[in-house]
Residue, then its C-alpha position, 0 to 999 in steps of 0.5 A: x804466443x812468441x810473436x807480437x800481432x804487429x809489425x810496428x809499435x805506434x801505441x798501446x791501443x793498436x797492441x792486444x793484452x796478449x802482446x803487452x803480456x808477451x812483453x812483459x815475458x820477453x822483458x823478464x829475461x831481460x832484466x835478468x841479463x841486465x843483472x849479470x856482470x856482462x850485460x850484453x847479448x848479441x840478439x840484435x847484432x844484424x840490425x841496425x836502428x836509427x833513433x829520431x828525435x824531432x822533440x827534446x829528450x833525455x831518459x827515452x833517448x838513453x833509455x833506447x840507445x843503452x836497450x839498442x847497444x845492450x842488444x849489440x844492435x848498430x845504433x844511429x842517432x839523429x836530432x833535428x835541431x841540426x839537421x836538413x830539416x832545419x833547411x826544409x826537408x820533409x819528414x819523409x825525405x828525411x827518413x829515407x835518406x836514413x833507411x836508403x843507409x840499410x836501417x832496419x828499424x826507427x825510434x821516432x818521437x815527434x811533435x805531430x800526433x801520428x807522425x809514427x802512423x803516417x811513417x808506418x804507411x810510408x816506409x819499410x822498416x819497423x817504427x817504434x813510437x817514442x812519443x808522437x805529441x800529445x797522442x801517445x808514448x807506449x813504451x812509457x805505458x809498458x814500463x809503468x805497468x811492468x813497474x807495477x806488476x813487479x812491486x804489487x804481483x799483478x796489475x789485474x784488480x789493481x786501483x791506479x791514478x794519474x794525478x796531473x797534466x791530463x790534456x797534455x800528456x801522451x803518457x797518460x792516455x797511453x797508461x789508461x790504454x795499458x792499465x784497462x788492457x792488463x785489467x786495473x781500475x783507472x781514475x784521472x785527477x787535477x784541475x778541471x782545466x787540465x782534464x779533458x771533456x769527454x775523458x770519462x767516455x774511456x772509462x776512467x773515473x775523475x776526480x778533482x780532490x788530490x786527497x781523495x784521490x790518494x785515498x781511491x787508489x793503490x798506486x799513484x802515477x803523478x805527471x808534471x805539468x807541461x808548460x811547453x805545451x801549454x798556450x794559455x794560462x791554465x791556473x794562476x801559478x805554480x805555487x797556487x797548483x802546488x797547494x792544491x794538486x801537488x802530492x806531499x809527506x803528510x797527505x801520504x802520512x794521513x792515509x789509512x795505508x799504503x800506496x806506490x808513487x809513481x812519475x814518468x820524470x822528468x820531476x817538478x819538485x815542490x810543483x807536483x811531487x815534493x821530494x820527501x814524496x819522490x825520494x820516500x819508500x812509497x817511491x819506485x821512481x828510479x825502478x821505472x827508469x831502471x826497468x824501462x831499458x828491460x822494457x824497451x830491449x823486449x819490444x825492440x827485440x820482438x819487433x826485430x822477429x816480426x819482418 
């Protein structure tokens, strides 16, 4: 397999596990070239991407622009904050005065769950979903993954939970897609609160004790709690989540071996992961962010062949 099986990279559940292995592959390359002392190639040279941005963003922006420019892509970048949207410009106007520019391509976050998937049906050029609300963010997903595979040599039989804000995550829904696809063991963890009802119907074991948790798994993909998301008091406070769901140095020290630590950033310190948690040798943090712009040249680069 040398293509991808669609067009458009909209979420981790419309890909196959031929396609995240296809990534997976192309990214190994990748990550190759990023190594070398000139860290560019010209494989995109004809192409030219906007990066949409209605949300806030610092790694996934970044992570995308340097995957773009690594590539010699033309690179746009576009925020609403000030913008024509700010005058009332709808989302589709808004991208087809972009793409009526020659755009071959757009990364798009959004607050709207299937603001990508409504755009794929509505414009020309590849979309890439950076995050559409708290639906899906794919290429975190595969970042995590491809994290994972590089640290333990396969993803397959692999134990991972994801400790945190379940409800209003998109990275979580779209790591249990991944990890399932790739073969792991999947369990959600954190306050009955932030778990969703019907969660368990995915496949996923959950669990409310942090402990046993730890104890359960092989790897541990801790999220921050999303305040910005969250319209009511979900627990009493911060403190109170840290006591009880944040993950510390002395409950990693009392497990009988040893476990990754994992978070998509950006980190709460002292809220879901302490620092001498986040900055220990359990910790391939900074190898997610390092192996995210391998990730995303990969599937920027195969979407660029699928026309």
């Amino acid at each position: 397999m040398s293509q991808l099986s669609t067009r458009h990279l909209l979420g981790i559940k419309d890909i196959t596990a031929e396609d995240i292995q296809l990534i997976f592959e192309t990214a190994d390359n990748f990550k190759e070239v990023l190594n070398r002392p000139i860290k560019k190639v010209p494989s995109l040279r004809d192409i030219t991407i906007a990066n949409i941005f209605f949300e806030n963003s610092t790694r996934t922006r970044l992570s995308f622009e340097l995957a773009e420019k690594r590539l010699s892509a033309d690179v746009i970048n576009f925020s609403s904050s000030n913008s024509s949207v700010k005058k009332g410009e709808t989302l589709i106007d808004t991208v087809n005065n972009i793409l009526s520019m020659k755009v071959d391509m757009v990364v798009m976050r959004h607050s709207s769950p299937g603001a990508p998937h409504f755009l794929s049906r509505n414009i020309s050029a590849n979309i890439v979903n950076a995050g559409d609300g708290t639906h899906e963010h794919p290429t975190q997903a595969l970042l995590d993954a491809f994290s994972i595979r590089e640290k333990l040599g396969d993803v397959a039989g692999k134990k991972v939970a994801i400790i945190g804000d379940i409800l209003h995550s998109r990275v979580a829904l779209s790591n249990i897609f991944c990890l399932q696809k790739l073969g792991a063991e999947v369990m959600v963890c954190g306050p009955i609160t932030l778990i969703p009802k019907h969660i368990a119907s995915l496949g996923v074991k959950v669990e409310h004790d942090v402990e046993k948790a730890l104890q359960w798994c092989d790897v541990a993909n801790i999220l921050r709690i999303q305040l910005e998301r969250q319209q009511i008091k979900y627990f009493p406070s911060l403190r109170e989540y840290s006591l009880y769901f944040g993950v510390n140095r002395k409950m990693l020290d009392k497990l009988n071996k040893e476990i990754v630590i994992m978070h998509p950033g950006p980190i709460n310190r002292g809220v879901e992961l302490n620092s001498d948690v986040a900055d220990s040798e359990h910790s391939i943090i900074l190898q997610q962010v390092e192996n995210g712009v391998a990730v995303r040249m990969a599937v920027l680069y195969l979407l660029a062949g699928s026309k």
